[in-house]
MARBA-3410 file (N, C-alpha, C, O; in Angstrom, 1 decimal):
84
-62.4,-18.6,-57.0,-63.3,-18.8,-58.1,-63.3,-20.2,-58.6,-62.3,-20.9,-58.9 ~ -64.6,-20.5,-58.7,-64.2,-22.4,-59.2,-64.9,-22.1,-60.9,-65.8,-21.3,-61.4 ~ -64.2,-22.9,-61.2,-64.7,-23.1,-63.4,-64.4,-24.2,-62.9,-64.1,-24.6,-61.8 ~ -64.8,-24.7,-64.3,-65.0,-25.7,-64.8,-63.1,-26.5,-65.4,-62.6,-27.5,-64.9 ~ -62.8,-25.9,-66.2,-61.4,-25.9,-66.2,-60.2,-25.4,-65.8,-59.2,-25.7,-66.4
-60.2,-24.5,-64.5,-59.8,-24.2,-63.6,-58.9,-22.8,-64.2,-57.8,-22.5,-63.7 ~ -59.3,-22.0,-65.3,-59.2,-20.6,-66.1,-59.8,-19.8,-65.6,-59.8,-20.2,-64.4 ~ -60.4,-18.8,-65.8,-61.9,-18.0,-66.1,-61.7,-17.1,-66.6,-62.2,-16.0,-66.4 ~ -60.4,-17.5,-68.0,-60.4,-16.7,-69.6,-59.5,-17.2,-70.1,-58.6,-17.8,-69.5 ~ -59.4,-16.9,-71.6,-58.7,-18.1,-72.5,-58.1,-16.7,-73.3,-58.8,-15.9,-74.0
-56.8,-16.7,-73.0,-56.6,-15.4,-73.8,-54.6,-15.5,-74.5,-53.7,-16.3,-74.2 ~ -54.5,-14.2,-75.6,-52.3,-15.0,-76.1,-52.6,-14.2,-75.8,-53.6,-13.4,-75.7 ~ -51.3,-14.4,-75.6,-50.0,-13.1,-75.3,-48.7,-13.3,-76.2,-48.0,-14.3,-76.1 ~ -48.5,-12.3,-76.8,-47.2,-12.9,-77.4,-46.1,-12.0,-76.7,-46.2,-10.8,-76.8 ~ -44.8,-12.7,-76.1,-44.2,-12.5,-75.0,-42.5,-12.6,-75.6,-42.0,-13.7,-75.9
-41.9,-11.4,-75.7,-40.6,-11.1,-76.3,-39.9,-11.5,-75.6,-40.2,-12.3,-74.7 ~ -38.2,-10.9,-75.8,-37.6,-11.1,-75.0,-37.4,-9.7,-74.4,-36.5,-9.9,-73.6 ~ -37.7,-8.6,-74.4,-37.7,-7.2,-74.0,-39.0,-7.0,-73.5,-39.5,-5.9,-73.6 ~ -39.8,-8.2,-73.0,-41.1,-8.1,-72.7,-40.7,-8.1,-70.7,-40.2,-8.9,-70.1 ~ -41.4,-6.6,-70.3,-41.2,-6.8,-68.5,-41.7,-7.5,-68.2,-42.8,-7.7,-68.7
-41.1,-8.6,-67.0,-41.6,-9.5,-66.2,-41.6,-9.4,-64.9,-40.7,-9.6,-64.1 ~ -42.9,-9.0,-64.6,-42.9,-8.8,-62.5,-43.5,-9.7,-61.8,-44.4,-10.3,-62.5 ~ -43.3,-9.9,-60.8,-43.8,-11.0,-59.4,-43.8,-10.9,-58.3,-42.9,-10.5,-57.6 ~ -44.7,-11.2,-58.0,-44.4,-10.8,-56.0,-46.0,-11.5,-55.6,-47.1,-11.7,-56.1 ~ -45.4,-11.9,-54.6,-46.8,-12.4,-53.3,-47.3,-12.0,-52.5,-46.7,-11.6,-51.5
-49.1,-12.0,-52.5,-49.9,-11.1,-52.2,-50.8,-11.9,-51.1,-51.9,-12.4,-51.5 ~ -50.4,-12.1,-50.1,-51.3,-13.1,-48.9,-51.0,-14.2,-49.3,-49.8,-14.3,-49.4 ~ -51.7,-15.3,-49.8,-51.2,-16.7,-50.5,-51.1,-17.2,-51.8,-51.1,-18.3,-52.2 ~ -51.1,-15.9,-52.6,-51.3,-16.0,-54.4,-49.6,-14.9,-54.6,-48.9,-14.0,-54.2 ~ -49.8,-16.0,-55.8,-48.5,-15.2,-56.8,-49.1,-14.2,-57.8,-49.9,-14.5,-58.7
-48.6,-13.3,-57.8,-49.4,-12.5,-58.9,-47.9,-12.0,-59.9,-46.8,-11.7,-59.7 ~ -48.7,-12.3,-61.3,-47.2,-12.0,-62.1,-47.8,-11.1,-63.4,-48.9,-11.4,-63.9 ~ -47.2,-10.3,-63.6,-47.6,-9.3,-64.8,-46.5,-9.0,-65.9,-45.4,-8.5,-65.7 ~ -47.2,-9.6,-67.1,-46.5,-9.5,-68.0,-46.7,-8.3,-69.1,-47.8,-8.2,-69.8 ~ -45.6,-7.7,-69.2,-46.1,-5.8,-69.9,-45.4,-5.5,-68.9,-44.4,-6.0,-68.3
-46.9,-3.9,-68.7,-46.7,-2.8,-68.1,-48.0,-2.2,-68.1,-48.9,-2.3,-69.0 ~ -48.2,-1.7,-67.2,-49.5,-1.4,-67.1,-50.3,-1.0,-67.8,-51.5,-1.4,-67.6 ~ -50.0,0.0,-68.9,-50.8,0.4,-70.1,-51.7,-0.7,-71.2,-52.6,-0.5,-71.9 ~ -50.7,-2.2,-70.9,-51.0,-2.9,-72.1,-50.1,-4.4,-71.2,-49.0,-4.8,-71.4 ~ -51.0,-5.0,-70.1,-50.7,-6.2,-69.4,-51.2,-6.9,-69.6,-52.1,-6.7,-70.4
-51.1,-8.1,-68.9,-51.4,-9.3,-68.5,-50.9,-9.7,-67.5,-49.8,-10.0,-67.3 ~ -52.5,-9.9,-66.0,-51.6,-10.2,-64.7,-52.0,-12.1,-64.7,-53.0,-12.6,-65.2 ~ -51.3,-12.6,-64.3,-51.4,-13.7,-63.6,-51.9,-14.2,-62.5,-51.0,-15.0,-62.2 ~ -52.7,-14.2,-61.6,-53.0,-15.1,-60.4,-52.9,-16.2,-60.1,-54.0,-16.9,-60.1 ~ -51.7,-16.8,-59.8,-51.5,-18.0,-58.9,-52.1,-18.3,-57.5,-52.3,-17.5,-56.6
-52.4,-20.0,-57.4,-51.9,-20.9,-56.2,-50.8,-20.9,-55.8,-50.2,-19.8,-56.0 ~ -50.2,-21.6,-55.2,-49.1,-22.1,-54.8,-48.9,-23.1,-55.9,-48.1,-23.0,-56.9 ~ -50.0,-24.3,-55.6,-49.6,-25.0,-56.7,-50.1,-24.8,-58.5,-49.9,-25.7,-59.4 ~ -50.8,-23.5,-58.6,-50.4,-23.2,-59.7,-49.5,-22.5,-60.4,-49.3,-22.5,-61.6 ~ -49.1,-21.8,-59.2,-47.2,-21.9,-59.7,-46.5,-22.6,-59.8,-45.7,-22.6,-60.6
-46.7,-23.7,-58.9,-45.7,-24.8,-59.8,-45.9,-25.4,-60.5,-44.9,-25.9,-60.9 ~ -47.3,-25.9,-61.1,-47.5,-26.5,-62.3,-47.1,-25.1,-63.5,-46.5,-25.5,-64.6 ~ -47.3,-24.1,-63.3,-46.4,-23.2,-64.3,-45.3,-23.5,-64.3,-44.7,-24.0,-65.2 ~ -44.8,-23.3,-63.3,-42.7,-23.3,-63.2,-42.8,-24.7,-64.0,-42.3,-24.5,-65.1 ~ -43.1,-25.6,-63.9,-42.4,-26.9,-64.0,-42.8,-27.3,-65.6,-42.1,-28.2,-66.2
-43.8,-26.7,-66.1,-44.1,-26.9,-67.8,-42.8,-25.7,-68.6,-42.0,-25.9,-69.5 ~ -42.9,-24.6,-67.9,-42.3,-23.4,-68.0,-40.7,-24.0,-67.8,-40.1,-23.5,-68.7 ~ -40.2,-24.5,-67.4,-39.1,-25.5,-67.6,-38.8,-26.3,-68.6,-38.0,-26.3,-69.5 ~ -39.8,-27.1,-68.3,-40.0,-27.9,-69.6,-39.4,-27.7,-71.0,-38.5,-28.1,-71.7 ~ -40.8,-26.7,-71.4,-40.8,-26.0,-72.8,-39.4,-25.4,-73.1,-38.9,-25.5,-74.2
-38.7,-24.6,-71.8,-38.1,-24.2,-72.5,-36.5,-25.3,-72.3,-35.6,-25.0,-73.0 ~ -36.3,-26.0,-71.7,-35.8,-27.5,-72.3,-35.8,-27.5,-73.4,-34.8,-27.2,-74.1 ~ -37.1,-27.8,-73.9,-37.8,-28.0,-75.7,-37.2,-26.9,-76.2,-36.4,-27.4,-76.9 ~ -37.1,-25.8,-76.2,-37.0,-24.9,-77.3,-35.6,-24.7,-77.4,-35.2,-24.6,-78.5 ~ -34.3,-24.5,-76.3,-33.2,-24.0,-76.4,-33.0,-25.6,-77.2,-34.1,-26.0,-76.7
-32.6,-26.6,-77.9,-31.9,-27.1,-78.7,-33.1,-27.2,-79.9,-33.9,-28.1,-80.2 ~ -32.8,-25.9,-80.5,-33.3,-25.5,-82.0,-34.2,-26.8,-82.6,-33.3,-27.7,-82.6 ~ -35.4,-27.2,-83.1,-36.1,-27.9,-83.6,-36.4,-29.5,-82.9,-37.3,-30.3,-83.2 ~ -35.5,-29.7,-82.2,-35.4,-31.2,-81.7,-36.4,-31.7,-81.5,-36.7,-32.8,-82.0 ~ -37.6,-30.7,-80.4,-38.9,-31.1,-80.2,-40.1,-30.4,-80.0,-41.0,-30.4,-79.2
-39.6,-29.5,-81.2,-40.6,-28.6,-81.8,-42.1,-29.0,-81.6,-42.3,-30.0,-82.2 ~ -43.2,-28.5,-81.0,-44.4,-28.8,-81.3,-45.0,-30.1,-79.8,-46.0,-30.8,-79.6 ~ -43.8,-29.9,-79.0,-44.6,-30.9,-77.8,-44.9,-30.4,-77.0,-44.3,-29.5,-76.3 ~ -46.4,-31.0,-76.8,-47.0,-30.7,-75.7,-46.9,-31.5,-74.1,-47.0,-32.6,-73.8 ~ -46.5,-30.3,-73.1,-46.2,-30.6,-72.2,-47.9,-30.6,-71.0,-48.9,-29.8,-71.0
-47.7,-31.5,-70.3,-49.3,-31.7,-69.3,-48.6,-31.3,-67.8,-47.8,-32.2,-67.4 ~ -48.8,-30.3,-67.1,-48.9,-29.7,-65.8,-49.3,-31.1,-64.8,-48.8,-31.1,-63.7 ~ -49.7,-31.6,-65.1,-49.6,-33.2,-64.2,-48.9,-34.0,-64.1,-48.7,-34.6,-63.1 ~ -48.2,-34.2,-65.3,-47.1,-35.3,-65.9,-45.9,-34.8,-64.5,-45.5,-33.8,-64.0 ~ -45.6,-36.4,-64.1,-44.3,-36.2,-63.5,-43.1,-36.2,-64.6,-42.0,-36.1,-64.1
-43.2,-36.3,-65.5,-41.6,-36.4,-66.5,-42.3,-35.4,-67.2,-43.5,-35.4,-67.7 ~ -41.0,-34.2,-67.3,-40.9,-32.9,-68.0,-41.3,-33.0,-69.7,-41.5,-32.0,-70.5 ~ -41.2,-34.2,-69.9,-40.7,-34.3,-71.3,-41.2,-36.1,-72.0,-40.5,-37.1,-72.2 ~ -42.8,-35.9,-72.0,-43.6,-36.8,-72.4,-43.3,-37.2,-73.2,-44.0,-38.2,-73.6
END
């Protein structure tokens, strides 16, 4: 599917820590679902938009385990340094 911003939906999730997380590979996409079926959210990956996830998804959470340090930064999926 091609967009324009390479989405095609803009949607939160707000995501616990008792929140299920599944994954598995389906031909050449990552598909990841977060929930449970009643009440999900699936993901459809590239290859490399898994790794532009893994590698912000690193990042951030760099940023967040030392409590306030760098609260509020935004991380860019292109940037080669984790931590702009």
């Amino acid at each position: 599917m091609h967009t324009s911003q390479g989405i095609a939906l803009d949607a939160w999730v707000d995501v616990d820590g008792d929140c299920p997380i599944h994954g598995e590979v389906v031909g050449q996409q990552a598909q990841i679902e977060l929930g449970h079926s009643t009440g999900s959210l699936h993901l459809v990956l590239t290859e490399q938009g898994l790794a532009n996830l893994t590698r912000v998804l690193t990042a951030t959470l760099t940023n967040i385990r030392p409590v306030g340090s760098r609260s509020g930064s935004c991380i860019d999926p292109h940037s080669a340094d984790p931590n702009p």
